[in-house]
Steps between C-alpha positions, in 0.01 A plus 500: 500500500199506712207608343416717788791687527465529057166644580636765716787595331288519170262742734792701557579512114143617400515781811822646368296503157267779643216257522227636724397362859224353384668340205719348771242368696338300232760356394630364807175362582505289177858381517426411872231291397660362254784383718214374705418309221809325410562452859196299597394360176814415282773513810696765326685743683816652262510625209702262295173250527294762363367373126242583274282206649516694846294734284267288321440337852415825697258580185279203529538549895402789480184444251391195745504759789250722249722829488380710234661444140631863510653474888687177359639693183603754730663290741727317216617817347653603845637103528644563127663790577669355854609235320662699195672717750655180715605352170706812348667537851564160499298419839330161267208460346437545152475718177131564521582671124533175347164364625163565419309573797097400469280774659176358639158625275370838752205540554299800279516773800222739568595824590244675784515876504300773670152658349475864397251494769735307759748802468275760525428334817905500592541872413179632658622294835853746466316854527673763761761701505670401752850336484413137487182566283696674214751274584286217408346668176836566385563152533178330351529764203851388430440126541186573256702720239775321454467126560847486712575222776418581875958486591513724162290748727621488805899554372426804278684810625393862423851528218266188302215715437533753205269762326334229308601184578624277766826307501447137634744192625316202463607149531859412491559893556366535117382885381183577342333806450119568561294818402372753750142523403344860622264303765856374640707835518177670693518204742817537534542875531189486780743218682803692502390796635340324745767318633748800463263649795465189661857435547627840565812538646518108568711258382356231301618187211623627172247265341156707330259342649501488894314329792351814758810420687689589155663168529546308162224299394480083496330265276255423792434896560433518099239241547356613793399823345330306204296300691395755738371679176375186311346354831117475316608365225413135437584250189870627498785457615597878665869555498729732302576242212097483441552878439769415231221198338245836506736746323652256253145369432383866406770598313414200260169591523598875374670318207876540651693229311665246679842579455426826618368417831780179537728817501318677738480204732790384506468177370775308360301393183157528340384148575418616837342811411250272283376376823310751569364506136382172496312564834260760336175422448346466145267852586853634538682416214227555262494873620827557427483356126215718448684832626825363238324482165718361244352751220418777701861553619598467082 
């Protein structure tokens, strides 16, 4: 078989799986390139010529052509599990079970979030109370409180938000639960009424959070509205996953343990959590030992 037409009918696998859009995306943009790859380079183009040298070769391509350690790692784990799939529906390749794939060493990453003060900025910029400007707190506030991803946002519906917490469907269509934290209910209460009035005897998306036009909101909409807020801020990266460094950075800073916020992140394990430990500064971490005395807490 082709290894085009394996690539798109392992796409089509991974859809009916309930993997998200963006999931989609980058994984056809790796197996693309990696088709590229054995195209150009090794004048592959089906599946039964696939072998684990294909792999080893696109590694050291790939490190010659300086891609990050972690981009590589990625990349392979997508290959492995293409591969996997064409060899248990007998497309060709090769158990990828009975081989032992070498990940490349990452590189130790550095995690840049928002300042107290940077924030301040963000939430002072939302004042009003007008539609979009409660709108915008509403969003900010639950970006800030919760740590959730920018398509987690813009696909909650009213039935996902409860007395006390919020009901989320993260990646791969995954649950999770986060806390409502006072701050976020009166943000939210201030938004709803709001847009009740706004919206009056219109029709608009079933989706919580609405454009003026009370269309659905988009990735690029999301973003928009962050950088319109964050526009003095300088140093950082401004974007609703910087939001996500800022709140899982002050959680650990509060002394939340890491499982804890994992869970409330969504992440599939800890190791990635520990990320955004290792990106504290020394100030940091000695402030939280000193508010977690061993003896005092005996």
């Amino acid at each position: 078989m082709k290894t085009e037409t394996a690539i798109k009918d392992y796409l089509v696998e991974i859809e009916i799986k309930k993997y998200t859009a963006m999931t989609l995306k980058n994984y056809k943009n790796k197996l693309y390139a990696f088709n590229t790859f054995l195209i150009n380079e090794m004048d592959i183009n089906t599946v039964d010529d696939l072998s684990f040298s294909c792999i080893k070769q696109y590694t050291h391509y790939s490190m010659k052509r300086g891609v990050k350690g972690s981009t590589i790692n990625s990349n392979l784990k997508t290959i492995k599990s293409f591969i996997q799939y064409c060899y248990e529906e007998g497309y060709g390749g090769f158990n990828t079970t009975k081989v032992k794939f070498k990940w490349v060493k990452e590189e130790k990453p550095v995690v840049k979030a928002f300042s107290t003060r940077d924030v301040r900025k963000m939430l002072e910029s939302t004042r009003g109370n007008d539609f979009v400007s409660l709108r915008d707190t509403a969003i900010l506030t639950m970006f800030l409180e919760t740590g959730i991803r920018a398509f987690e946002l813009f696909n909650l519906k009213k039935e996902h938000i409860h007395d006390d917490y919020i009901l989320i469907y993260g990646k791969n269509h995954k649950q999770r639960v986060v806390p409502i934290t006072p701050i976020l209910r009166k943000a939210l209460m201030r938004y709803e009424r709001v847009k009740e009035v706004y919206f009056e005897n219109k029709l608009i998306a079933s989706f919580f959070f609405v454009s003026n036009r009370g269309n659905k909101l988009s990735n690029g909409t999301v973003d928009a509205i962050i950088k319109k807020h964050g526009a003095s801020i300088e140093g950082v990266r401004v974007s609703a996953h910087t939001c996500r460094h800022f709140f899982a950075q002050q959680q650990i800073k509060m002394g939340v343990d890491l499982y804890t916020i994992s869970r409330l992140l969504g992440h599939e394990n800890i190791s990635i959590t520990q990320i955004y430990l290792n990106s504290l500064q020394d100030d940091d971490i000695l402030k939280i030992a000193r508010q977690n005395s061993v003896l005092m807490n005996m």
